[in-house]
Residue, then its C-alpha position, 0 to 999 in steps of 0.5 A: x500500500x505505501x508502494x502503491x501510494x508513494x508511487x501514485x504521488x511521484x505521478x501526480x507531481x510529475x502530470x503536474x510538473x508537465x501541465x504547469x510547463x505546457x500552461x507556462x507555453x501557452x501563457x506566453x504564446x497568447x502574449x506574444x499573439x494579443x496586441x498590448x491594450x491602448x494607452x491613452x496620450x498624456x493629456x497636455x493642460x494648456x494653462x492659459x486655458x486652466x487658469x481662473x484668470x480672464x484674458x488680457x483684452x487689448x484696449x482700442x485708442x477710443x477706449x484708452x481715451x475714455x479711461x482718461x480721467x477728467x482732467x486729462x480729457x479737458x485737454x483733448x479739444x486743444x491737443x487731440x491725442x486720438x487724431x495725433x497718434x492716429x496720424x502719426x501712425x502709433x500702434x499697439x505693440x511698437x516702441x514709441x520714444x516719447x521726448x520730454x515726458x513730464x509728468x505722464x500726460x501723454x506717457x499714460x495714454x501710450x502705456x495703455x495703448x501700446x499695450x503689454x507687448x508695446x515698449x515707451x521710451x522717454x527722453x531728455x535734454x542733455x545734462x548741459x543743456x539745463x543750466x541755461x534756465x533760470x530755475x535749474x537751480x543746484x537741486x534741480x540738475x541734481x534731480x535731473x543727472x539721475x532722470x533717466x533712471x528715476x523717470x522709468x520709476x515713476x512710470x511705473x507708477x501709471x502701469x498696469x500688467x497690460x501696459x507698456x514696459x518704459x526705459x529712458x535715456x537723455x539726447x546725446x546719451x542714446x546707446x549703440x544697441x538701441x539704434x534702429x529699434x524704434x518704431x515711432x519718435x514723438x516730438x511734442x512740444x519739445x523743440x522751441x528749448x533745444x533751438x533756442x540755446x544752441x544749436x547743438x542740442x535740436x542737431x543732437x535731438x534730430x540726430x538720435x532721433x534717427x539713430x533710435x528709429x528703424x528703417x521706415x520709422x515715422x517721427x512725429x512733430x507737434x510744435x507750438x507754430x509762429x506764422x511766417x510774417x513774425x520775425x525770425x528773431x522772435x521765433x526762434x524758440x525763445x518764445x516757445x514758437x518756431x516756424x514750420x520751414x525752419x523745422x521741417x529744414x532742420x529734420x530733412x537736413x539730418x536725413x529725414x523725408x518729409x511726409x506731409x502735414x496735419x492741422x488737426x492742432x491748429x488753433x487760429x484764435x492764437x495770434x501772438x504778437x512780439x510782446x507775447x510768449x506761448x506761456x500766456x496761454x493755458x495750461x500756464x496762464x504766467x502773465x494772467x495770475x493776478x488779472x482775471x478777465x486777463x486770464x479769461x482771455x488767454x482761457x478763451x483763445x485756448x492752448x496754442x497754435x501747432x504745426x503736426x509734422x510727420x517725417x519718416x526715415x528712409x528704408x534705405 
């Protein structure tokens, strides 16, 4: 009996051992005959899309206008900034240069406007220009020998995340690598000073005013105009006036084509005389502080009359 069962067992591990190994064969052959189940593609999450966060719209010019607060649009009637920048050909995204920038005035509509991926670049008089006012006393060149990085700080002030970024140089300083980076330089109001002392500094301006540009960029004029029967002598920028020939002369001496010109900031009810200076008028009001129906007159006349130029720089 223990024969017997000893040798029943031995079998039975033996039938085992050959099923196990045919199983074993089987198994293998099915994996090698079925195609591998399908693995889904990685999905790819496209964050933008994820994000809670509404999307940046670009603002129109219209619009960029009507978020000006009321003291700014005050203005719109004397200096016309959707007609000016619109003429001038200033677009979202470019790289605008903006001379004399102050205080923002036009700075804040540009940033708006040219949007986050637009890039504003102040300018300001050279250094040794300065002392030739009256008022630049001590403390005031001091401020101003740090103006250009001081002046991106402030603006940045007036930025929102869909603004344009700001930097800032002065004319006679413009760098080597930015040449032939600009899209668009604004000249507004800012060449009765650089021709009246010397000039040297409205050569300097036009000149950097080409380097700055790409071939093909617009520059932009706007200038407080004296009529053509007023004396060269009184129009040559010390009254804050300058006469259309002589600019347009200047601007096409240092290689500029002339385009054309607007009178979109005319104003015909200003017609100085030689006693007269262009800060009689609002926004400065200088001879009228202490004279109200003075003052009421120079308010009713309005801001002064300007010549719109517009210049481009040859592609080639």
């Amino acid at each position: 009996m223990s024969t017997a069962f000893s040798l029943s067992r031995k079998s039975r591990h033996l039938i085992a051992g050959v099923a196990g190994a045919a199983l074993l064969v089987l198994l293998q052959a099915c994996a090698q005959s079925t195609p591998p189940a399908e693995v889904p593609p990685t999905e790819v999450i496209d964050a933008s899309v994820q994000s809670d966060a509404p999307p940046t719209i670009q603002p129109t010019l219209a619009e960029v206008l009507d978020n000006q607060p009321e003291a700014t649009k005050a203005r719109f009637a004397y200096r016309n900034p959707g007609e000016t920048l619109t003429y001038l050909g200033v677009e979202p995204g470019m790289t605008v240069v903006e001379a004399l920038p102050g205080g923002g005035w036009y700075s804040k509509l540009l940033l708006e406007y040219l949007g986050p991926q637009g890039h504003l670049v102040g300018v300001n008089y050279p250094m040794d220009l300065w002392p030739n006012f009256g008022f630049a006393d001590d403390a005031f060149i001091a401020r101003m020998a740090t103006w250009s990085t001081d002046w991106p700080t402030q603006a940045e002030t007036w930025r929102t995340p869909g603004s344009a970024r700001v930097s800032a140089f002065v004319f006679g300083e413009l760098p080597d690598a930015d040449h032939n980076s600009a899209d668009r330089v604004l000249l507004i109001r800012a060449l009765h000073n650089l021709a009246r002392f010397d000039a040297k500094y409205l050569q300097t301006a036009i000149r950097n005013s080409f380097d700055i540009l790409k071939p093909g960029g617009v520059l932009g004029v706007v200038q407080h105009e004296a009529r053509p029967d007023m004396p060269d002598s009184w129009a040559n920028g010390s009254n804050g006036y300058l006469k259309r020939t002589f600019v347009i002369e200047q601007i096409e001496a240092a290689g500029f084509e002339f385009v054309g010109a607007s009178e979109i900031n005319q104003n015909d009810l200003d017609i100085p005389t030689t006693e007269d200076f262009v800060w009689r008028l609002p926004p400065s009001l200088r001879t009228s502080q202490d004279d109200e129906a003075l003052r009421q007159k120079y308010q009713t006349i309005g801001e002064s009359n300007r010549m719109t130029l517009k210049f481009v720089k040859p592609s080639a």
